[in-house]
MIDOSE-1310 file (N, C-alpha, C; in nm, 2 decimals, decimal comma, always signed):
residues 205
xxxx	+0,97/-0,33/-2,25/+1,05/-0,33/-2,13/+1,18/-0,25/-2,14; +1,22/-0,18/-2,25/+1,34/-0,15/-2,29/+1,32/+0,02/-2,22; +1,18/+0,07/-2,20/+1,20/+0,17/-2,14/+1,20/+0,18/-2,00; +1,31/+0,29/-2,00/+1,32/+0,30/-1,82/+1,17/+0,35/-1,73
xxxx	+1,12/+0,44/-1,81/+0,99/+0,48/-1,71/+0,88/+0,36/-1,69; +0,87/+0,26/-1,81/+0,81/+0,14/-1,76/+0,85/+0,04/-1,67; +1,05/+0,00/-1,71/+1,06/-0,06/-1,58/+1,03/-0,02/-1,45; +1,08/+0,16/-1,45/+1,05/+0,24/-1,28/+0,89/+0,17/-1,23
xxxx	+0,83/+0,17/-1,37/+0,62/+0,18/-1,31/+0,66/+0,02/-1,28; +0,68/-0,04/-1,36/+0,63/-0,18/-1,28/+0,68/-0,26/-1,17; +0,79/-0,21/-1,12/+0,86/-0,21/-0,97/+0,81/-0,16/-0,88; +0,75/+0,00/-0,92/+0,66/+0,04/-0,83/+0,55/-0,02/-0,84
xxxx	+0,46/-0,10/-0,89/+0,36/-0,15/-0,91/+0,39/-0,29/-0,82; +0,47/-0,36/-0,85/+0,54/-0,45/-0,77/+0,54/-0,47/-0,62; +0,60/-0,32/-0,59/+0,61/-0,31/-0,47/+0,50/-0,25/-0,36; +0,41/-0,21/-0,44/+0,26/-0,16/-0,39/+0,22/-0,24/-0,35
xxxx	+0,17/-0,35/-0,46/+0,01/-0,46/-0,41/+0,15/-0,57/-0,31; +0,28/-0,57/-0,29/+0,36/-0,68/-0,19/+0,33/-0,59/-0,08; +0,28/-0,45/-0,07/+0,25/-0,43/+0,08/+0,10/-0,40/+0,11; +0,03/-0,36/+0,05/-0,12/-0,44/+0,02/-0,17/-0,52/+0,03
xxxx	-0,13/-0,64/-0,07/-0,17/-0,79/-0,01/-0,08/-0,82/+0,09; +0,01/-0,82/+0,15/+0,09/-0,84/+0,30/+0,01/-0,79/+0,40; -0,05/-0,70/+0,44/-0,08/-0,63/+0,50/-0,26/-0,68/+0,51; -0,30/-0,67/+0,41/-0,45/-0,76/+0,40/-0,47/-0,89/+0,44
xxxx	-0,36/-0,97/+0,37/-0,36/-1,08/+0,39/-0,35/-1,14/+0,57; -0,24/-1,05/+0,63/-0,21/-1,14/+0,76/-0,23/-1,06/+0,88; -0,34/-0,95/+0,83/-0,42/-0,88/+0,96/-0,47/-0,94/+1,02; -0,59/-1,02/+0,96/-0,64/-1,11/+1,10/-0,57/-1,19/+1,16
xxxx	-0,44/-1,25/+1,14/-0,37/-1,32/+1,20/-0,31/-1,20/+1,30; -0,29/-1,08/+1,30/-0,18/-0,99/+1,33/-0,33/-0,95/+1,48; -0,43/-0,93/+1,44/-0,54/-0,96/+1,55/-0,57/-1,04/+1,60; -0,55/-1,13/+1,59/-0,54/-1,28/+1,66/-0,45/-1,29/+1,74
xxxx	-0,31/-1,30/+1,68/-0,20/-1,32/+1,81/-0,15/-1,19/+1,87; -0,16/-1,06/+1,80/-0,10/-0,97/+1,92/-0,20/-0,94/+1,99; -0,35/-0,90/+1,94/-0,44/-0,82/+1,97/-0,56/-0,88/+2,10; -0,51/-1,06/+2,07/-0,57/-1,18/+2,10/-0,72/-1,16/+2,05
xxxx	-0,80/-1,11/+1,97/-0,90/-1,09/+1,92/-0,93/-1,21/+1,90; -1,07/-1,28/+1,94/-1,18/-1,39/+1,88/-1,14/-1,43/+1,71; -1,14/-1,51/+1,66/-1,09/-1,53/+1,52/-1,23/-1,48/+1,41; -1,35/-1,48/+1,47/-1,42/-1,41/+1,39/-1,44/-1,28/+1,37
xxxx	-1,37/-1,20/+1,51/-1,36/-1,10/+1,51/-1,22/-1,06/+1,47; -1,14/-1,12/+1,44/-1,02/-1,05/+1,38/-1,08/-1,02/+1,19; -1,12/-1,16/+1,14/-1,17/-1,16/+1,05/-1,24/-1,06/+0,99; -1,38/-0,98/+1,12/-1,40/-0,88/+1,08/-1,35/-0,76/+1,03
xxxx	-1,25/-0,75/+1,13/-1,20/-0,61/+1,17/-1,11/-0,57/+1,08; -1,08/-0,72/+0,96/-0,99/-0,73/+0,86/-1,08/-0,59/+0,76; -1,20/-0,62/+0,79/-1,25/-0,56/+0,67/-1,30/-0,41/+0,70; -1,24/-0,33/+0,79/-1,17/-0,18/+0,84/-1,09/-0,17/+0,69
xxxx	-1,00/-0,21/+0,70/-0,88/-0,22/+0,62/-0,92/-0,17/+0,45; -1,05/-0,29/+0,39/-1,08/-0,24/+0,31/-1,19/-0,14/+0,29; -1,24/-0,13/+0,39/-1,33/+0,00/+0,39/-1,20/+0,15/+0,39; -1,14/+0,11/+0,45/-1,02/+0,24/+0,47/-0,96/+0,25/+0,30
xxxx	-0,97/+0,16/+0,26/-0,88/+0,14/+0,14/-0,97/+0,24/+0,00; -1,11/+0,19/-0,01/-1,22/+0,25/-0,02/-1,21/+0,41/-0,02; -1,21/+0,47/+0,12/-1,21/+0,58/+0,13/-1,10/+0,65/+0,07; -0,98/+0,59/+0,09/-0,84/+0,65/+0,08/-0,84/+0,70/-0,10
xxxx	-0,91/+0,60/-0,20/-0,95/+0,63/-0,35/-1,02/+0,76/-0,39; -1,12/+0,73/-0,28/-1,21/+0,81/-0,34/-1,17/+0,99/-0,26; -1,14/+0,97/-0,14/-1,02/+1,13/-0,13/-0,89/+1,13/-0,22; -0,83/+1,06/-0,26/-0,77/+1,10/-0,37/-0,75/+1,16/-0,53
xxxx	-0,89/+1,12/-0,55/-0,94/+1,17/-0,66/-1,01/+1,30/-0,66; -1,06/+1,34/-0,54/-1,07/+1,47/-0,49/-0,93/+1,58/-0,45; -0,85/+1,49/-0,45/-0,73/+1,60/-0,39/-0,66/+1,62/-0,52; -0,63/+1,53/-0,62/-0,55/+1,54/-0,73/-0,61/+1,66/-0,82
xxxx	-0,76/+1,73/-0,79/-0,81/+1,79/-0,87/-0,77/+1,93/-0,82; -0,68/+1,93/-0,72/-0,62/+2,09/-0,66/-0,47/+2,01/-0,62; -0,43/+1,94/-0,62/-0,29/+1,91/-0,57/-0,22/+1,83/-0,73; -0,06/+1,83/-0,70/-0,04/+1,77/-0,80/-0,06/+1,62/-0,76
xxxx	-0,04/+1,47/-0,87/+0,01/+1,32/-0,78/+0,12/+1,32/-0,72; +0,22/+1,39/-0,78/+0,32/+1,36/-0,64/+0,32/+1,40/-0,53; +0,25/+1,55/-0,53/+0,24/+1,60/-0,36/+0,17/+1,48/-0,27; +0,03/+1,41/-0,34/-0,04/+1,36/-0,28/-0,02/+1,23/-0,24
xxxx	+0,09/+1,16/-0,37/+0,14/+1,02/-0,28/+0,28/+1,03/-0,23; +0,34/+1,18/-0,20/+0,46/+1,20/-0,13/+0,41/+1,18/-0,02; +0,29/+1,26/+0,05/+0,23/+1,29/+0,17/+0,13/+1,11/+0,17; +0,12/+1,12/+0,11/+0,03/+0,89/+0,17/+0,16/+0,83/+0,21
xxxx	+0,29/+0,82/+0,16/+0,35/+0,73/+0,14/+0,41/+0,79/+0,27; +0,48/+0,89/+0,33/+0,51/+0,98/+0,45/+0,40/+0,92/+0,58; +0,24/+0,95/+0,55/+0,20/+0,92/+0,67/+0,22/+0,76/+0,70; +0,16/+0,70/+0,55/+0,16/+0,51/+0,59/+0,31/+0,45/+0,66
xxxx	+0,42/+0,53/+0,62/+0,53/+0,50/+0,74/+0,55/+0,52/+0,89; +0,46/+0,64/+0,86/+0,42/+0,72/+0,98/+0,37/+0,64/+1,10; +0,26/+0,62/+1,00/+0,16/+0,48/+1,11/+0,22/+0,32/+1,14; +0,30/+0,28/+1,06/+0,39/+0,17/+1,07/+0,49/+0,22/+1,22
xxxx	+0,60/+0,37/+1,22/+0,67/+0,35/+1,29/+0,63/+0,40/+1,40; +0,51/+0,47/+1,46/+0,43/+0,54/+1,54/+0,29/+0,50/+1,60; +0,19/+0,39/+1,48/+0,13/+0,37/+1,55/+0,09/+0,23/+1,58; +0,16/+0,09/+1,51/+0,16/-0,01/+1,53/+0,24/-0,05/+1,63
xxxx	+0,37/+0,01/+1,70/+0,41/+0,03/+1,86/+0,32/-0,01/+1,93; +0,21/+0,08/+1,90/+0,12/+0,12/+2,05/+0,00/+0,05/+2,02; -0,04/+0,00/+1,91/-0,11/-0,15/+1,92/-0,03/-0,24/+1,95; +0,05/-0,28/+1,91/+0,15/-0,43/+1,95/+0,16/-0,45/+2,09
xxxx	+0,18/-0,32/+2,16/+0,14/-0,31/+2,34/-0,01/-0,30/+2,35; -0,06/-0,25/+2,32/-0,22/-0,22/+2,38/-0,22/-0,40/+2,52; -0,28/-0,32/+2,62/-0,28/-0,37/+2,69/-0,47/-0,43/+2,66; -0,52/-0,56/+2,65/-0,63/-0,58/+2,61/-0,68/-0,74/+2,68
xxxx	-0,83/-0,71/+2,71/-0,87/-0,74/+2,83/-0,95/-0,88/+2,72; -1,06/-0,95/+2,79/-1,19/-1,03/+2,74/-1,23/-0,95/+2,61; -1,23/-1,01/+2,49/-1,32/-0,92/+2,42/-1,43/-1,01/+2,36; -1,58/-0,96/+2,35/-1,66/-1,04/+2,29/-1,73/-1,01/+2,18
xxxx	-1,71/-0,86/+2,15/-1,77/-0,78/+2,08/-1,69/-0,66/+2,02; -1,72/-0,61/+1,90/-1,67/-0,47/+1,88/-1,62/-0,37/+1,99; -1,71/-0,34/+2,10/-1,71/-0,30/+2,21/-1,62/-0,27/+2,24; -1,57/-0,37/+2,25/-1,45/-0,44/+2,37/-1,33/-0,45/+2,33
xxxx	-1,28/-0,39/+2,23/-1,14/-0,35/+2,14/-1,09/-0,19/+2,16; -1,00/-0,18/+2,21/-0,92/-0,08/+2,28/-0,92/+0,02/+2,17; -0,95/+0,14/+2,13/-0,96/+0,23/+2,04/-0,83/+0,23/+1,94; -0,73/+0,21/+2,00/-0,59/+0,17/+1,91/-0,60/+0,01/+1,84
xxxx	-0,65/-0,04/+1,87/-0,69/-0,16/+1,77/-0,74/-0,14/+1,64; -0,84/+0,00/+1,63/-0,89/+0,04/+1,55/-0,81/+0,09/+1,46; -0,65/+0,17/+1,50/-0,57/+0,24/+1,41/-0,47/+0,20/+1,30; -0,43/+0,09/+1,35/-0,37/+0,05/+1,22/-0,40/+0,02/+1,09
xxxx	-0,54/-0,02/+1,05/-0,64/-0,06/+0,94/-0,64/+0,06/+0,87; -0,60/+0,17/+0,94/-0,66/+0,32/+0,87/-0,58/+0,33/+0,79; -0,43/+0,26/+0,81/-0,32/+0,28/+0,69/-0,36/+0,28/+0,55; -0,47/+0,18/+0,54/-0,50/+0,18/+0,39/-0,59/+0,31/+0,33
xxxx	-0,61/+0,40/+0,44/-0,62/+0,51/+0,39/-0,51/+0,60/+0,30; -0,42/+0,57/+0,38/-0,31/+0,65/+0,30/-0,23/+0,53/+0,16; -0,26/+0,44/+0,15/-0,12/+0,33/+0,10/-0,28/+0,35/-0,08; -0,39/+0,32/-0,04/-0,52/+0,34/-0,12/-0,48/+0,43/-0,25
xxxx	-0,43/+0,55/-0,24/-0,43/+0,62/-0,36/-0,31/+0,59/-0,48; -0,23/+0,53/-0,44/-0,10/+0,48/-0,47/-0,10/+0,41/-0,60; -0,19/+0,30/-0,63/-0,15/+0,25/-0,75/-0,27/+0,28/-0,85; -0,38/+0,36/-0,79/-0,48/+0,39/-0,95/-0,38/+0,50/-0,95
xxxx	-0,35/+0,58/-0,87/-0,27/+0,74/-0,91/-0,14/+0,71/-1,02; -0,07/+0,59/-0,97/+0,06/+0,56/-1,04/+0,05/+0,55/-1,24; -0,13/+0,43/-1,21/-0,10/+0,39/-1,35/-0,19/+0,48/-1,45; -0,24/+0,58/-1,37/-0,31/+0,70/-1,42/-0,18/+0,78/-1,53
xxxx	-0,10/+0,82/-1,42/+0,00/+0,88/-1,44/+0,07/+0,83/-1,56; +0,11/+0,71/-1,54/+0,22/+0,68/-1,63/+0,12/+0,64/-1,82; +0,05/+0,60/-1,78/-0,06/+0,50/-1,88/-0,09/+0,67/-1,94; -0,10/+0,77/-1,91/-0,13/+0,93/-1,99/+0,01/+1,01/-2,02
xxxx	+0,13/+0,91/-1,96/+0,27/+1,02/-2,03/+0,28/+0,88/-2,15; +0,24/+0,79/-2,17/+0,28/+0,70/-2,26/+0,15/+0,72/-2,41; +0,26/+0,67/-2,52/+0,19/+0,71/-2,63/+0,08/+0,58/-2,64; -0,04/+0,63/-2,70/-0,14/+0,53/-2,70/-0,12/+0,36/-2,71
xxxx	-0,05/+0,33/-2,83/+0,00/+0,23/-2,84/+0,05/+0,16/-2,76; +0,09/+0,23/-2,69/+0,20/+0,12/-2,59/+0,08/+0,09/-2,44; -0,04/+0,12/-2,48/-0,12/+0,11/-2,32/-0,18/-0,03/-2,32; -0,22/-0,06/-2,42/-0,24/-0,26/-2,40/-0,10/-0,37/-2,33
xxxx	+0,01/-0,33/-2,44/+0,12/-0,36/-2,34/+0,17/-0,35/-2,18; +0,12/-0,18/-2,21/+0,14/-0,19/-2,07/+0,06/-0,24/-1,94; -0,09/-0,22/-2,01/-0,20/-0,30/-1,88/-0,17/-0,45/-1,85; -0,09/-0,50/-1,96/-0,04/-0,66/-1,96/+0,02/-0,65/-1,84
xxxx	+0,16/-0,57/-1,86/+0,28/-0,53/-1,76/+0,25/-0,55/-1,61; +0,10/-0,44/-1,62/+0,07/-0,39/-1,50/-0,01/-0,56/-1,41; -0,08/-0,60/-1,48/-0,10/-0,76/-1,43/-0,02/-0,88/-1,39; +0,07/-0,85/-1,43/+0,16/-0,95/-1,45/+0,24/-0,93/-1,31
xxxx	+0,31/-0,78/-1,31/+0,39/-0,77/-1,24/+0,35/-0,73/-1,06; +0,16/-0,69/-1,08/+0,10/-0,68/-1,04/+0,05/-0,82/-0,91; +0,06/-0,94/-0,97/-0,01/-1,09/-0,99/+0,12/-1,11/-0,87; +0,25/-1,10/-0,93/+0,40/-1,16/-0,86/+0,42/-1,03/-0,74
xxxx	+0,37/-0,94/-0,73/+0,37/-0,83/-0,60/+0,31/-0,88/-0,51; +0,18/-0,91/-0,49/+0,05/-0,99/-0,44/+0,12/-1,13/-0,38; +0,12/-1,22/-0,45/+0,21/-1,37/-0,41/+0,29/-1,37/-0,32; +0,44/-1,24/-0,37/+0,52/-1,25/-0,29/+0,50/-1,17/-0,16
xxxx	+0,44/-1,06/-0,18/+0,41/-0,99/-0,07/+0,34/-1,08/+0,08; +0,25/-1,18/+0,06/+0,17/-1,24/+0,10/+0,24/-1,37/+0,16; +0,34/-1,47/+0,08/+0,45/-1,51/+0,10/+0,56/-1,44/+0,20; +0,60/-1,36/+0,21/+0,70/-1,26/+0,25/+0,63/-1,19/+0,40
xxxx	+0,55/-1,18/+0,43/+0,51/-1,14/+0,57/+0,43/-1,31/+0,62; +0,37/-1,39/+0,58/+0,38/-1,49/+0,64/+0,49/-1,51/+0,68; +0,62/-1,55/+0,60/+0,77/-1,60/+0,68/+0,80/-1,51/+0,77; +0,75/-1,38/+0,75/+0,77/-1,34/+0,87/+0,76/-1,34/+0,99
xxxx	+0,62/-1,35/+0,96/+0,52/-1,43/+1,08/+0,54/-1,48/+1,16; +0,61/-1,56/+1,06/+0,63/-1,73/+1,13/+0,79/-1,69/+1,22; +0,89/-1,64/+1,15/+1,01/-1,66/+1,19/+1,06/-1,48/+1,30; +1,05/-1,39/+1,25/+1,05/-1,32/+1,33/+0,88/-1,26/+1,45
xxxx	+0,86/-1,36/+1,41/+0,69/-1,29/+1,53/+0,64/-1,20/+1,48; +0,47/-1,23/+1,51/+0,34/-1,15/+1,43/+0,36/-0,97/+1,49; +0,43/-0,99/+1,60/+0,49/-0,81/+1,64/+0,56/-0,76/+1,58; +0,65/-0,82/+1,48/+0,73/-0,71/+1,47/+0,71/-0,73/+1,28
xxxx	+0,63/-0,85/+1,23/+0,64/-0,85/+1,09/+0,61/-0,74/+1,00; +0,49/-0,64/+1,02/+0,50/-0,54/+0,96/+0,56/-0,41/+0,96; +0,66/-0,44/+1,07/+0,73/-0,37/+1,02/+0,85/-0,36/+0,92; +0,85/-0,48/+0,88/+0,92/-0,48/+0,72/+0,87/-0,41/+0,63
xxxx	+0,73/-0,40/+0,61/+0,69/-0,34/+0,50/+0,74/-0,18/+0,55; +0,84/-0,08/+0,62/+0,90/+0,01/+0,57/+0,97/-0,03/+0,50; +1,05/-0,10/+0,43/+1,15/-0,13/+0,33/+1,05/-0,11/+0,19; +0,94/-0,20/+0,16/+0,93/-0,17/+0,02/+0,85/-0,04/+0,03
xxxx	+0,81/+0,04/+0,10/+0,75/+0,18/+0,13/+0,88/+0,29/+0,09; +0,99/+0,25/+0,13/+1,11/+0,34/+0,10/+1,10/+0,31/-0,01; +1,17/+0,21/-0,09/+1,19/+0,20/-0,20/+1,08/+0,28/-0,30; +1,01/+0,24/-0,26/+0,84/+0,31/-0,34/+0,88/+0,49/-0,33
xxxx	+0,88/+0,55/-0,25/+0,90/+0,64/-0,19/+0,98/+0,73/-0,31; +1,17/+0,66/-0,31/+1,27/+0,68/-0,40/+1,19/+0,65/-0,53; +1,12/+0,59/-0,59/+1,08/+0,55/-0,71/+0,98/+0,67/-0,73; +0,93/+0,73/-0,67/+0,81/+0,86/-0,69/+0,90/+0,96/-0,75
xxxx	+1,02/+1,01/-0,70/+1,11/+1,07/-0,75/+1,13/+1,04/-0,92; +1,18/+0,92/-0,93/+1,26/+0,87/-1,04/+1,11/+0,90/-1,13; +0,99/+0,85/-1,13/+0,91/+0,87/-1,22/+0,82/+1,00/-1,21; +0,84/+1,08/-1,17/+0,81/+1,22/-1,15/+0,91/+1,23/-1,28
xxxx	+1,05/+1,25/-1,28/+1,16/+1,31/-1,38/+1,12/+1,23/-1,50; +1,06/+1,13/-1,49/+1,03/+1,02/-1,64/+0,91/+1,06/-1,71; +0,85/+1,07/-1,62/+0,70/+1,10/-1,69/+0,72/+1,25/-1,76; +0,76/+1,35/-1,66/+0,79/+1,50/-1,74/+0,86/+1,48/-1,87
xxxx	+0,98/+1,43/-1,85/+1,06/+1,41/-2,01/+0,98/+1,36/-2,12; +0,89/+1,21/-2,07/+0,83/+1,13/-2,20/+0,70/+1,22/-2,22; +0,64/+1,29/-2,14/+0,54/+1,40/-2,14/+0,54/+1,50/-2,24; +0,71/+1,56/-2,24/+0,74/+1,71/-2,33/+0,81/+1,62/-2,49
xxxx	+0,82/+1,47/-2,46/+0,89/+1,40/-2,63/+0,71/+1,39/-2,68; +0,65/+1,33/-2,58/+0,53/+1,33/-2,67/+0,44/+1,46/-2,72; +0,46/+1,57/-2,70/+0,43/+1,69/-2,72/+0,48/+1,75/-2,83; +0,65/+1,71/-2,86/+0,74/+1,75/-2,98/+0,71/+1,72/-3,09
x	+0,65/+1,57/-3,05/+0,61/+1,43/-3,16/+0,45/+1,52/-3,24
C-alpha cells in the first residue's frame, strides 16, 4: 500500500464498480418509477445494461490494439458523462403511455443502458495496465487489493444511490454518479504519469 500508483489503482478501482454496481443495481427501480415500466419489464430491460456492458469489453480490446488505454478510457469516461448529463434528461421526461411489451417503450428508454457501453472498458483496461507496469511479485498482492477494494466499491456504490433514491428522488439519483466519474477521470491522468515512471524503473532494473 506504501506505493502511490497502487493507492491511485485501487481508488480508481473503487470508484468504478460504486458506479457499476449503482447503476446496475437500481435501474429497474429507475424503470419502474420514472419510466413507470411493468416490474417485470423493468427487470428485463435491466439486462440491456449488461449486454451493453458485454459489448463495451469486447470493443475495447479491439480498439486498445490501434489506440493507446488512455485515449480509449479518456473518450468512455467523456461519453458515459455525456449520457448522464444529455441523455438521462430526456428519459427522466420521456413522456410514456400503457406499456405491455417491449413494443411499447419510447426509443429513449432504450438509451441510458447503453452507458455501460462506454463505463465496460474501464476496469479490465485499468488492471491490465497497472498489474503489467508492476514487478511480478507484487501481482498476487495486488489481485488481493483489487478484490477487496473492489467488494467495498460495489456495497457502497449500491448503498449510496439507494439513499439516494430514497431521499433525493429516482430522477435525479444518477446523476451523482458524475462525481465519482470526475474523480475517475482526474485519476486516468495521475496513473498514466505512474505507470510511465514505474514502467521506465522496471526497465533500468
Amino acid at each position: 500500500m506504501a506505493s502511490t500508483l497502487v493507492i491511485v489503482f485501487v481508488f480508481s478501482a473503487f470508484l468504478f464498480v460504486m458506479i457499476e454496481q449503482g447503476i446496475m443495481t437500481w435501474l429497474p427501480t429507475f424503470n419502474d418509477r420514472v419510466l413507470r415500466l411493468p416490474e417485470n419489464i423493468s427487470i428485463m430491460m435491466a439486462s440491456i445494461l449488461a449486454v451493453s456492458l458485454g459489448i463495451g469489453r469486447i470493443l475495447a480490446g479491439q480498439l486498445t490494439k490501434k489506440y493507446s488505454w488512455f485515449a480509449v478510457l479518456s473518450v468512455c469516461l467523456v461519453a458515459a458523462m455525456c449520457m448522464v448529463i444529455f441523455v438521462l434528461p430526456k428519459t427522466v421526461s420521456a413522456t410514456v403511455t400503457d406499456i405491455h411489451s417491449f413494443a411499447d417503450i419510447p426509443m429513449i428508454g432504450f438509451a441510458f443502458p447503453i452507458v455501460g457501453v462506454f463505463i465496460a472498458p474501464i476496469y479490465p483496461l485499468l488492471n491490465s495496465v497497472v498489474l503489467s507496469s508492476l514487478p511480478k511479485k507484487l501481482h498476487s498482492p495486488m489481485t488481493g487489493l483489487i478484490v477487496i477494494f473492489s467488494a467495498l466499491g460495489g456495497t457502497l456504490g449500491s448503498r449510496l444511490i439507494g439513499w439516494l433514491f430514497k431521499n433525493m428522488g429516482a430522477d435525479k439519483a444518477f446523476y451523482y454518479t458524475l462525481i465519482p466519474m470526475a474523480f475517475l477521470f482526474a485519476a486516468l491522468f495521475i496513473l498514466k504519469k505512474l505507470t510511465s515512471t514505474e514502467q521506465n524503473e522496471n526497465k533500468t532494473l
